[in-house]
C-alpha positions in Angstrom: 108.9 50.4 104.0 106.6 53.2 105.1 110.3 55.2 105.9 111.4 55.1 102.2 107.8 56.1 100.7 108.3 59.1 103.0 111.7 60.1 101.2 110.8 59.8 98.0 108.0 61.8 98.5 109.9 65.0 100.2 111.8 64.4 97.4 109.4 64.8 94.7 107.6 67.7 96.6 111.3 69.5 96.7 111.3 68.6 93.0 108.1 69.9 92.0 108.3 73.1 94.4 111.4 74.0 92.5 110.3 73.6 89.0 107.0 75.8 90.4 109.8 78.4 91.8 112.1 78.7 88.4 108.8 78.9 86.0 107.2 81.4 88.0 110.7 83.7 87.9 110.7 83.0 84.3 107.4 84.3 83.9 108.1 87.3 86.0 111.4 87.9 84.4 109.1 88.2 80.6 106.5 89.9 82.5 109.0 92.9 83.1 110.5 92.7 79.7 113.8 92.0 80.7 114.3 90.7 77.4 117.7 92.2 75.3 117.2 95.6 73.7 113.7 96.3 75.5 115.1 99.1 77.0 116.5 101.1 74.0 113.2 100.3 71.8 111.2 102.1 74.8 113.0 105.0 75.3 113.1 105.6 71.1 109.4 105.2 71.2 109.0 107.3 74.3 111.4 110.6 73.0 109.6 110.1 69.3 106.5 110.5 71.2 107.0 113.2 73.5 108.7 115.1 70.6 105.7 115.6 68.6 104.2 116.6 71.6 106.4 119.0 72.6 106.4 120.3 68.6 102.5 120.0 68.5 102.6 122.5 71.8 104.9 125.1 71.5 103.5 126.1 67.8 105.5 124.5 65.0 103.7 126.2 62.1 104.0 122.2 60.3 102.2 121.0 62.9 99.5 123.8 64.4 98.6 124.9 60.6 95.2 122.6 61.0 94.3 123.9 63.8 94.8 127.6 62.9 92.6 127.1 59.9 89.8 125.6 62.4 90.0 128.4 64.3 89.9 131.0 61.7 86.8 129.0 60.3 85.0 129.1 63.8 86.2 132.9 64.2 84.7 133.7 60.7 81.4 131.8 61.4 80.9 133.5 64.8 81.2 136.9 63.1 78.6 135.7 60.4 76.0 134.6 63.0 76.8 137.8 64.6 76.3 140.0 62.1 73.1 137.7 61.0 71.6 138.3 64.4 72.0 142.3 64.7 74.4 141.2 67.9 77.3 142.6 68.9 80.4 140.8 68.7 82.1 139.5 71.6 85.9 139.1 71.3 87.4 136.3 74.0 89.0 137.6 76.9 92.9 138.8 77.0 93.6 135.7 78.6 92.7 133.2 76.0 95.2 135.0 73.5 98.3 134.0 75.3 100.3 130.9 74.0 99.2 128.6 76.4 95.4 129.0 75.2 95.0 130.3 71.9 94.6 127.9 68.6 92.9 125.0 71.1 89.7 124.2 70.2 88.7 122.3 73.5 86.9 123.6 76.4 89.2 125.3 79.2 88.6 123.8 83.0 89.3 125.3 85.9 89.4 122.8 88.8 90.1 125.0 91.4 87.2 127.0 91.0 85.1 124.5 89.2 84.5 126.9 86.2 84.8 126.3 82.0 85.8 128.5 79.6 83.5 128.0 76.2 85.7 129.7 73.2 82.3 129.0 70.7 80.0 130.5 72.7 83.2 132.4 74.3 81.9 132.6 78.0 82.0 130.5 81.3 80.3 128.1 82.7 80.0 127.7 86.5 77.8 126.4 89.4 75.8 129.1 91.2 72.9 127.9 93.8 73.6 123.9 93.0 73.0 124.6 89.2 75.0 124.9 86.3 74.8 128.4 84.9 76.1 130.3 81.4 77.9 133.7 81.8 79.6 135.5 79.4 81.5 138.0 81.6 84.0 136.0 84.0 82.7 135.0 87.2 82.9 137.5 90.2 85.4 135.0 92.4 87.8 135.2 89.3 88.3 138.3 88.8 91.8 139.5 89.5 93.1 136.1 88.8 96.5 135.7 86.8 94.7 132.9 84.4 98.1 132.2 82.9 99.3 130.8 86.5 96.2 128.7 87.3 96.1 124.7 87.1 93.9 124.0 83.6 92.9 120.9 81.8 91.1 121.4 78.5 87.8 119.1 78.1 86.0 118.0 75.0 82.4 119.0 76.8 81.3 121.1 79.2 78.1 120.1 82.4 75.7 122.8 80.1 
């Protein structure tokens, strides 16, 4: 008696380890989208996207108009508080006017050398003696530097 018990319950293990095995495949198979068309819809979305990037960064006029007129705006304020202060007014560097640079209005980061460029108040900021400090001249270990060919990543704030 205790022989048959035994069968039926390999049986129902077997059983219940395969309906464990095909739901968990099913699950998997959903969890990576395998579903028909999934493929197409992501790479539409994916070229759409990267398009207006690619328009957004090389200076489609449509697109980089807003953010010409924001830059003018700053420009003009600049040479207002300028002028207000009896200053004298302090152009960016040549490097900022190339096409890689010029019309962002975030901060530029240097990793390599740990330093930010500030367009507003249009000079770096770098650490000197374990403190953050505010030049607006560039920093003596970047001199000489083709800035076009270093690693950037533009920043919404700066440490200062």
């Amino acid at each position: 008696m205790l022989y048959i018990e035994d069968k039926v319950m390999k049986k129902l293990l077997i059983c219940i380890a395969a309906f464990v095995f095909l739901l968990g495949s099913t699950f998997d198979a959903n969890a990576q989208k395998r579903g028909k068309g999934h493929w197409e819809k992501e790479r539409k979305e994916y070229a759409k996207h990267h398009k207006k990037r690619e328009r957004d960064f090389h200076g489609d006029a449509k697109y980089n108009h807003s953010y010409r007129k924001h830059y003018d705006r700053r420009d003009h304020a600049y040479r207002k508080y300028v002028k207000q202060k009896g200053l004298r007014y302090r152009d960016h560097d040549a490097w900022y006017y190339g096409k890689r640079f010029h019309y962002r209005t975030e901060y530029v980061y240097f990793p390599a050398y740990r330093t930010y460029y500030d367009p507003y108040r249009r000079g770096y900021v770098y650490r000197r003696n374990h403190a953050w400090v505010f030049a607006p001249t560039m920093p003596s270990f970047m001199v000489g530097l083709n800035v076009d060919a270093l690693n950037v990543q533009f920043t919404a704030t700066v440490p200062l």
